[in-house]
PAVOTOR-457534 format. One record per residue (C-alpha): residue in three letters; x, y, z; chain; residue number from 1. Coordinates in nm, 3 decimals, always signed. Example, Ala and Ser with C-alpha at 12.3 -4.5 7.8 and 13.67 -1.06 7.14 Angstrom:
2
+------+---------+---------+---------+-------+------+
: resn :      c1 :      c2 :      c3 : chain : resi :
+------+---------+---------+---------+-------+------+
:  ALA :  +1.230 :  -0.450 :  +0.780 :     A :    1 :
:  SER :  +1.367 :  -0.106 :  +0.714 :     A :    2 :
+------+---------+---------+---------+-------+------+
This chain:
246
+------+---------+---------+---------+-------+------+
: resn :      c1 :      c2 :      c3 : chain : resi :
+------+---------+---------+---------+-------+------+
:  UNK :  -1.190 :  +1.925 :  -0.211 :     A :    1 :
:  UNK :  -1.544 :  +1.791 :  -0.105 :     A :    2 :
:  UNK :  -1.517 :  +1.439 :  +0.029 :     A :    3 :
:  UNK :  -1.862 :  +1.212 :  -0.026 :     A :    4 :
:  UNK :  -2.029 :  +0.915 :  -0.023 :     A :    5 :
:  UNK :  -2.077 :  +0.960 :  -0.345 :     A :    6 :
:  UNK :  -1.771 :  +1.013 :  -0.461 :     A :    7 :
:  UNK :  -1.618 :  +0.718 :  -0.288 :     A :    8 :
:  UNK :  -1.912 :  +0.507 :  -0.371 :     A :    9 :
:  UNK :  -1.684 :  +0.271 :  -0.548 :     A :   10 :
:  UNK :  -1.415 :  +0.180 :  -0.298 :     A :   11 :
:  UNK :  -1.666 :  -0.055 :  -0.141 :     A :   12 :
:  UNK :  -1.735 :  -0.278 :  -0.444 :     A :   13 :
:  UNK :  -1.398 :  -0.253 :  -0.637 :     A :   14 :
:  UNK :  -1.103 :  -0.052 :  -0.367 :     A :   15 :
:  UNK :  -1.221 :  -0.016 :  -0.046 :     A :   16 :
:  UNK :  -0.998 :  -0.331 :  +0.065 :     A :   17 :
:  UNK :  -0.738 :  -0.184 :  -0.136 :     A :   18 :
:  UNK :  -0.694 :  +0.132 :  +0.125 :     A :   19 :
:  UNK :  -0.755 :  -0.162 :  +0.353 :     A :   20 :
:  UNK :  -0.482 :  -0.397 :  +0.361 :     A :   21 :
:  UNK :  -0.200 :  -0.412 :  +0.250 :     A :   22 :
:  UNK :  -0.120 :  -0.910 :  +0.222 :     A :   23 :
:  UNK :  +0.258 :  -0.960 :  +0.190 :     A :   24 :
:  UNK :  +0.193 :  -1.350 :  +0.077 :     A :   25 :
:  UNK :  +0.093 :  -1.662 :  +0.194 :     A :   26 :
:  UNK :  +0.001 :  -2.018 :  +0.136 :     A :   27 :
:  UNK :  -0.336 :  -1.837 :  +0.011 :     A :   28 :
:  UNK :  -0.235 :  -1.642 :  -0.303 :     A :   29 :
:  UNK :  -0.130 :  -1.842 :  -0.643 :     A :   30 :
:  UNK :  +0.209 :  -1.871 :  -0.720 :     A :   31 :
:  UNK :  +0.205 :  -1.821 :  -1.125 :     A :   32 :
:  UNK :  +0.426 :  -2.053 :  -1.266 :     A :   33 :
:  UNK :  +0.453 :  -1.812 :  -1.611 :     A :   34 :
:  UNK :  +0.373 :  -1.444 :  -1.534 :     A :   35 :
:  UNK :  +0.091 :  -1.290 :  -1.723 :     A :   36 :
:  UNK :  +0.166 :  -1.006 :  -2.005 :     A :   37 :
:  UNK :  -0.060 :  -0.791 :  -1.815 :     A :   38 :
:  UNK :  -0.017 :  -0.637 :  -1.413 :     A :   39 :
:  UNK :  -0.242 :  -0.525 :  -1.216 :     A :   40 :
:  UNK :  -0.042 :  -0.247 :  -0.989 :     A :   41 :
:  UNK :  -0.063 :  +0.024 :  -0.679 :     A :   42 :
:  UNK :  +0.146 :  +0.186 :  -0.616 :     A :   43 :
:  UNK :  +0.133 :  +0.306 :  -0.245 :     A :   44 :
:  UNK :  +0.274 :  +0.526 :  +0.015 :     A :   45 :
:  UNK :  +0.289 :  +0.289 :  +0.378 :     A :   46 :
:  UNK :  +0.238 :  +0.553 :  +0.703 :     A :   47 :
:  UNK :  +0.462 :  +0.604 :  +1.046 :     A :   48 :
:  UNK :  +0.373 :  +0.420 :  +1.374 :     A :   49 :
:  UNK :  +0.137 :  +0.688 :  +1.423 :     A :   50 :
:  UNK :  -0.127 :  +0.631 :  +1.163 :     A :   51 :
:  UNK :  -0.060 :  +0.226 :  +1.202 :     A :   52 :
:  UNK :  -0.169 :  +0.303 :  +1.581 :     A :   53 :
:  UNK :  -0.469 :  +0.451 :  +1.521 :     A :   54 :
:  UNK :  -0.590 :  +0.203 :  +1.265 :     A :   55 :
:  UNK :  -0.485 :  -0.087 :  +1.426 :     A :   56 :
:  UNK :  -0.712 :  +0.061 :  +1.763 :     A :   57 :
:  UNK :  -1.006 :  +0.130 :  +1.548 :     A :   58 :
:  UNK :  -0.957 :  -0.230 :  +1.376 :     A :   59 :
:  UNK :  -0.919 :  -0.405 :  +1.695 :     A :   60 :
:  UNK :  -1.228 :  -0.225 :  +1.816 :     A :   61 :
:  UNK :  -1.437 :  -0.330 :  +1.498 :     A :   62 :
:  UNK :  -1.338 :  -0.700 :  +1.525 :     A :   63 :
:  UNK :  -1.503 :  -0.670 :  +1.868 :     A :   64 :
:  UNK :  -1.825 :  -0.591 :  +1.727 :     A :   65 :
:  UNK :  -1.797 :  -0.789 :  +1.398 :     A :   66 :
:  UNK :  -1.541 :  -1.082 :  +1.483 :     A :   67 :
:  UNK :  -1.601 :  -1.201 :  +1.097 :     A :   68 :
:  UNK :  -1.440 :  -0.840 :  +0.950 :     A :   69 :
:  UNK :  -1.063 :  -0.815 :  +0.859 :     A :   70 :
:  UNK :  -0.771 :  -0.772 :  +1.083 :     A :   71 :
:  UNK :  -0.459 :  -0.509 :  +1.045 :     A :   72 :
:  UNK :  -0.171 :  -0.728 :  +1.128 :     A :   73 :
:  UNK :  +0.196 :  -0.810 :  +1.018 :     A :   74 :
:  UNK :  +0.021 :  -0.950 :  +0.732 :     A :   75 :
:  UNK :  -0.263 :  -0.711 :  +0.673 :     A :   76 :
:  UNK :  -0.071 :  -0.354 :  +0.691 :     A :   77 :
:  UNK :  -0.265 :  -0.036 :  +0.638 :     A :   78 :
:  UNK :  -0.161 :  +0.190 :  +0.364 :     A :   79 :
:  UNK :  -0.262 :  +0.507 :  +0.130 :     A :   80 :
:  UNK :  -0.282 :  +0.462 :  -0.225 :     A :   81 :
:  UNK :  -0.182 :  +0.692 :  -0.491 :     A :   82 :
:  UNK :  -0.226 :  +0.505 :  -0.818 :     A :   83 :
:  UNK :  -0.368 :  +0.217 :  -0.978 :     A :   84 :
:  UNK :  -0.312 :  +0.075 :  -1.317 :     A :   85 :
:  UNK :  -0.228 :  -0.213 :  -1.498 :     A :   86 :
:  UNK :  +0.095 :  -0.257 :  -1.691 :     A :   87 :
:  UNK :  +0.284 :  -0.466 :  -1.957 :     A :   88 :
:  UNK :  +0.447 :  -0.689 :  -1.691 :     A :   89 :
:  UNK :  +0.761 :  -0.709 :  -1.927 :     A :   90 :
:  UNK :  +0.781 :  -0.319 :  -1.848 :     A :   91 :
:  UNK :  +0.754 :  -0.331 :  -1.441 :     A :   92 :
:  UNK :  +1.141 :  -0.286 :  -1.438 :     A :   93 :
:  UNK :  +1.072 :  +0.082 :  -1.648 :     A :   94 :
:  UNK :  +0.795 :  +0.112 :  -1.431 :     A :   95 :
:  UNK :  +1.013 :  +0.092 :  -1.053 :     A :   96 :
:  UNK :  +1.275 :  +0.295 :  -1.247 :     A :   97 :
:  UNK :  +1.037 :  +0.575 :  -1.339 :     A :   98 :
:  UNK :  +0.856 :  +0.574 :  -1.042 :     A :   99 :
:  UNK :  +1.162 :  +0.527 :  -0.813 :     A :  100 :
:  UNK :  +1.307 :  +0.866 :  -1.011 :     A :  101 :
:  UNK :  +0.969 :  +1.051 :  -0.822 :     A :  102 :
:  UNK :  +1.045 :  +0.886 :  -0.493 :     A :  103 :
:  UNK :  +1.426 :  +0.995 :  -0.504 :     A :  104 :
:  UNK :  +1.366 :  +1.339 :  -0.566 :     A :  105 :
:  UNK :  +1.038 :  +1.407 :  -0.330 :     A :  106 :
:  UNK :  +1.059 :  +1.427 :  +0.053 :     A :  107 :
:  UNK :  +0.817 :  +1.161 :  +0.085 :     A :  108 :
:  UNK :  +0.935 :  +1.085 :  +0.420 :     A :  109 :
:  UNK :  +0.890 :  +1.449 :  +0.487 :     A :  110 :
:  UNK :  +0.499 :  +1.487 :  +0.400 :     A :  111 :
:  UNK :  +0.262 :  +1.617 :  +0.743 :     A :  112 :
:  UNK :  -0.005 :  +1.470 :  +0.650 :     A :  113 :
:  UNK :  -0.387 :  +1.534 :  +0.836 :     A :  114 :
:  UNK :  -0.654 :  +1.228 :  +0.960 :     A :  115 :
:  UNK :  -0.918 :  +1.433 :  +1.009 :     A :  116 :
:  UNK :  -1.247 :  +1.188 :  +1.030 :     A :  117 :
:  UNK :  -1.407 :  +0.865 :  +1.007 :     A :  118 :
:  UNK :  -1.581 :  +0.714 :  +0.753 :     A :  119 :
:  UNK :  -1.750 :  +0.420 :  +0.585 :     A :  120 :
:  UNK :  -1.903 :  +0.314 :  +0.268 :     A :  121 :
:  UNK :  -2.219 :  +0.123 :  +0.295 :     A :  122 :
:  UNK :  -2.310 :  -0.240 :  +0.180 :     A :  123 :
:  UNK :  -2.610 :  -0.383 :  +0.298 :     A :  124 :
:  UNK :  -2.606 :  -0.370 :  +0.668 :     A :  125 :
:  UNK :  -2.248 :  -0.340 :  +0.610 :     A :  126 :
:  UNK :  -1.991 :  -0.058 :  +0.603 :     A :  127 :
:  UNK :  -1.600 :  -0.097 :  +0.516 :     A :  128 :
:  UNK :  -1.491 :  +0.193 :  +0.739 :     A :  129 :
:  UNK :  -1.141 :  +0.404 :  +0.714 :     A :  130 :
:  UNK :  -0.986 :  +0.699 :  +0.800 :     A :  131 :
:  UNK :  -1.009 :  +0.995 :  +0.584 :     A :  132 :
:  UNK :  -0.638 :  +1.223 :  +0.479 :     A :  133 :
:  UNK :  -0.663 :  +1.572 :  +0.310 :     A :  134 :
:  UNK :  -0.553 :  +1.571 :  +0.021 :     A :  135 :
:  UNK :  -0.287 :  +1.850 :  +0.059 :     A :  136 :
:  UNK :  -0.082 :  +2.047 :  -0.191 :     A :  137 :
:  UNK :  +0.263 :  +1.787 :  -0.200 :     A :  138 :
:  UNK :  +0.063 :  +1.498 :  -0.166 :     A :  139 :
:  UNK :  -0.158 :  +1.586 :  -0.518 :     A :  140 :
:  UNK :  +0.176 :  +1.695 :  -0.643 :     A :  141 :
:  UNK :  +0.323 :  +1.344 :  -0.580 :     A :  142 :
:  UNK :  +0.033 :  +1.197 :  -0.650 :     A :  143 :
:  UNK :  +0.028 :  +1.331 :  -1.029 :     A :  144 :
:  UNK :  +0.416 :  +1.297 :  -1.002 :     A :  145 :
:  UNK :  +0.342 :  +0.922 :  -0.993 :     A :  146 :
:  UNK :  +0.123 :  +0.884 :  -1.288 :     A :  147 :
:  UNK :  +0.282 :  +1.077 :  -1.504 :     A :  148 :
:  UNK :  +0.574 :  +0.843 :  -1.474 :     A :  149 :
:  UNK :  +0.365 :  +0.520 :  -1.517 :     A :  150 :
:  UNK :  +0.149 :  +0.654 :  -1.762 :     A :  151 :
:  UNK :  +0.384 :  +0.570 :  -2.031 :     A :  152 :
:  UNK :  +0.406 :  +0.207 :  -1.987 :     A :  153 :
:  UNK :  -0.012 :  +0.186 :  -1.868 :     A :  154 :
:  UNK :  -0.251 :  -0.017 :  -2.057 :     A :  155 :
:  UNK :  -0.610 :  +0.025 :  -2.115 :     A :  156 :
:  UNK :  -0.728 :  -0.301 :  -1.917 :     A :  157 :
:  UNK :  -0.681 :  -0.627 :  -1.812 :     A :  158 :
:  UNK :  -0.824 :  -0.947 :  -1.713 :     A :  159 :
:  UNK :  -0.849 :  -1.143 :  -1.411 :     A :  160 :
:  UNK :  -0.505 :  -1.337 :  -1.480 :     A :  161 :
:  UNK :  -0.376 :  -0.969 :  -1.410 :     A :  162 :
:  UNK :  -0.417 :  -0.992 :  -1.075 :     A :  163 :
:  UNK :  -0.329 :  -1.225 :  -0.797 :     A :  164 :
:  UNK :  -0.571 :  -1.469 :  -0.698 :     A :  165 :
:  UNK :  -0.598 :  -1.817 :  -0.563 :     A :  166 :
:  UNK :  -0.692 :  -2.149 :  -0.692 :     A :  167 :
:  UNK :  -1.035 :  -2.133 :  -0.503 :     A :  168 :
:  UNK :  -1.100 :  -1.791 :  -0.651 :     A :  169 :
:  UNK :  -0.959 :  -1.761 :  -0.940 :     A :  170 :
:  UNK :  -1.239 :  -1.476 :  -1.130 :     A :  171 :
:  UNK :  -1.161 :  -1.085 :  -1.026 :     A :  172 :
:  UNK :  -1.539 :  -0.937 :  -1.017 :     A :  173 :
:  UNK :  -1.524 :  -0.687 :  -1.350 :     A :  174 :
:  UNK :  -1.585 :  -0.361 :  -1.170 :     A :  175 :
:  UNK :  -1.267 :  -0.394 :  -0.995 :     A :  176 :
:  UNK :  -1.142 :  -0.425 :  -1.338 :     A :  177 :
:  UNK :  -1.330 :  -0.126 :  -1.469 :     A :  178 :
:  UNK :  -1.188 :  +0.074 :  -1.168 :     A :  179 :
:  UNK :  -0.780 :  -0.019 :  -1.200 :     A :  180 :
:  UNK :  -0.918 :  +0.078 :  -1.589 :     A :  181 :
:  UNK :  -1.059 :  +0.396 :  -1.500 :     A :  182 :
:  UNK :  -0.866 :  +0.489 :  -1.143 :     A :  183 :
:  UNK :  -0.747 :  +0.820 :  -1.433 :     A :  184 :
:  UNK :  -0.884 :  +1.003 :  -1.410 :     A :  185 :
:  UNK :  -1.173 :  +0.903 :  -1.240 :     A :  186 :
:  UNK :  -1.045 :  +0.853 :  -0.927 :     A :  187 :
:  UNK :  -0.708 :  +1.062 :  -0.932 :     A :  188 :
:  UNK :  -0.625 :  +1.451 :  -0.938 :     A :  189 :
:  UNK :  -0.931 :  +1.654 :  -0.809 :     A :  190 :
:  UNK :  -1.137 :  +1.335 :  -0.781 :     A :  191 :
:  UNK :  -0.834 :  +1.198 :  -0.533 :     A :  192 :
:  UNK :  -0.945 :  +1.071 :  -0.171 :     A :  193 :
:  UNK :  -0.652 :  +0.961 :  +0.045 :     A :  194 :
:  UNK :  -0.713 :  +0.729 :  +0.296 :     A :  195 :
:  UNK :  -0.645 :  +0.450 :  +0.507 :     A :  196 :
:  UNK :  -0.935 :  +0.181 :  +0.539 :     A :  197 :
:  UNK :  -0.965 :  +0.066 :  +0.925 :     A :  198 :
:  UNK :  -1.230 :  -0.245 :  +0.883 :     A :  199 :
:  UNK :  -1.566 :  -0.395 :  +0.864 :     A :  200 :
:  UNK :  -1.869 :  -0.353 :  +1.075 :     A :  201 :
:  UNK :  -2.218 :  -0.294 :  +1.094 :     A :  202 :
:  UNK :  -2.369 :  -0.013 :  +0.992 :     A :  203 :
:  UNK :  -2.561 :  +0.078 :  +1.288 :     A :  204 :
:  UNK :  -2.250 :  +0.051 :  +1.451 :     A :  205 :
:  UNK :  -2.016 :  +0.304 :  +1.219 :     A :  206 :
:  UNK :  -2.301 :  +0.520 :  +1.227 :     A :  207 :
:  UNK :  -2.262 :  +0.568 :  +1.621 :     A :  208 :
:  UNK :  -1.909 :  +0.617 :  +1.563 :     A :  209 :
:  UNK :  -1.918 :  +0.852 :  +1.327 :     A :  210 :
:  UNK :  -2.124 :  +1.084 :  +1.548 :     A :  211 :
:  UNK :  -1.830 :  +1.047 :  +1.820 :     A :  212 :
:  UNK :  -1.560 :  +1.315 :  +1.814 :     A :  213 :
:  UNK :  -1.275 :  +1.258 :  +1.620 :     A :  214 :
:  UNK :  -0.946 :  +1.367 :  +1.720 :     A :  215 :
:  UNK :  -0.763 :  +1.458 :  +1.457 :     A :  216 :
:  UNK :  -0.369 :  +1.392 :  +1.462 :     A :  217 :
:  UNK :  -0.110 :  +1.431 :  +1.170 :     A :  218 :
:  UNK :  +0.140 :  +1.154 :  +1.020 :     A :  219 :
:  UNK :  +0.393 :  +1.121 :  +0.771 :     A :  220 :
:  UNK :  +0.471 :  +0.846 :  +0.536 :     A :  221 :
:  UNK :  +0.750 :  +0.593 :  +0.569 :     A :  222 :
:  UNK :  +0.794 :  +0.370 :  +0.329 :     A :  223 :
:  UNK :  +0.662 :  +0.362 :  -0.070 :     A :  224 :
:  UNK :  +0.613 :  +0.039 :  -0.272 :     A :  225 :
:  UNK :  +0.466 :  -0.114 :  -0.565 :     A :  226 :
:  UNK :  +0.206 :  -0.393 :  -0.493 :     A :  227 :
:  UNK :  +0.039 :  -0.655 :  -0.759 :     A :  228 :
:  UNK :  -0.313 :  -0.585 :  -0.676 :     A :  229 :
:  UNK :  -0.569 :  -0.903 :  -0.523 :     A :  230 :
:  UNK :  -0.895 :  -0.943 :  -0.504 :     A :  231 :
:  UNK :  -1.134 :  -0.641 :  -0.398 :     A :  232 :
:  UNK :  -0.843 :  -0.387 :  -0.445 :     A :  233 :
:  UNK :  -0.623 :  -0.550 :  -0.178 :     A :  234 :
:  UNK :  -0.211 :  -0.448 :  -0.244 :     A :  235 :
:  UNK :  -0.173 :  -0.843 :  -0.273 :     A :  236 :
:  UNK :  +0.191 :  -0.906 :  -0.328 :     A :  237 :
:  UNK :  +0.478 :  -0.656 :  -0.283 :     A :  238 :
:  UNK :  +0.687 :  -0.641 :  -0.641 :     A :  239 :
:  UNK :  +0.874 :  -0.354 :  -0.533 :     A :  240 :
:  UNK :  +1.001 :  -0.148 :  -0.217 :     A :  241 :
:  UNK :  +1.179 :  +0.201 :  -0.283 :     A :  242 :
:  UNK :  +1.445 :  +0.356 :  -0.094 :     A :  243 :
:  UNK :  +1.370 :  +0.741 :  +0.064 :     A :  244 :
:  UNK :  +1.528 :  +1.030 :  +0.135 :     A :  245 :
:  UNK :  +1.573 :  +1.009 :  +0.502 :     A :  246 :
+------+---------+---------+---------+-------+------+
């Protein structure tokens, strides 16, 4: 599977924070006093002390050069997703059940999965940079696994009040929309590009880093969990955290 800028084109505008970051809460997101019909989801694997290492180093190293970029901390914690979508919130319960029926049965915990390279999509003098995974065999299988069981209870699209946001910010931009809409198949099965975003930084910069040699080192997931889905992609709020084979 050929991984390009092209192909990843749209995880700058609409999900490159979403590979980012995963926010656990805060005084900064909206607490909804009536939930809305419709839910914005990802559902996510979260990677070993391994992977968190390496993108914390490469974070920490980014803030140096761009202080105003995003940190990976307790708060901010780096994942991989597999699937986006948005849901009848009245169905999230059928959703963790079906989903959690995948989980039990896979060795999630068991995956070796490969970093294998840098890279960064480009805004401006910009680039949101990340850590690229291939795509192996079990993870696509998990990965189609996974939205086969939420496809029942998935919805065409949604609105901004599907989504967490805050006060201040209330308005999701629409092709973050359009991509939760579209993320299948546009962005799943052979069009699927695992990774685990690392930060912000200029582009001069990631370019030089880029040309450095990457080592590359494998991982293996540890945890899996739903998230309601923020602004730019980010997994906003956890809904739901799923128990593993050990």
């Amino acid at each position: 599977m050929k991984l390009n800028t092209k192909n990843l084109t749209h995880f700058l505008l609409i999900g490159a924070m979403a590979c980012a970051v995963a926010l656990t809460g805060g005084n900064a997101l909206a607490a909804d006093a009536k939930p809305n019909p419709i839910t914005a989801i990802d559902i996510l694997l979260e990677p070993d002390a391994t992977m968190i290492e390496h993108a914390v180093a490469t974070n920490e190293r980014l803030l140096k050069v761009f202080p105003k970029g995003f940190a990976l901390d307790a708060s901010h914690r780096p994942h991989i997703t597999l699937v986006q979508r948005f849901v009848l919130t009245e169905n999230l319960d059928k959703v963790y059940a079906a989903v959690g029926k995948v989980f039990a049965s896979a060795n999630v915990t068991g995956l070796k999965l490969e970093a294998f390279k840098y890279y960064y999509i480009p805004d401006k003098d910009l680039g949101v940079s990340g850590i690229v995974i291939k795509p192996t065999p079990e993870l696509l299988t998990l990965e189609k696994q996974v939205i086969d069981a939420v496809t029942p209870f998935a919805v065409k699209t949604g609105t901004s009040a599907a989504f967490v946001t805050t006060p201040e910010d209330p308005n999701i931009i629409p092709p973050l929309i359009a991509y939760v809409s579209e993320f299948v198949p546009k962005h799943s099965g052979e069009n699927y590009h695992p990774h685990v975003t690392t930060g912000l930084a200029p582009r001069e910069y990631l370019d030089k880093m880029l040309k450095e040699p990457f080592e590359a080192f494998t991982f293996s997931p540890t945890g899996a969990a739903v998230y309601h889905l923020g602004h730019f992609g980010t997994a906003a709020k956890k809904l739901k955290q799923f128990d593993l084979k050990p």
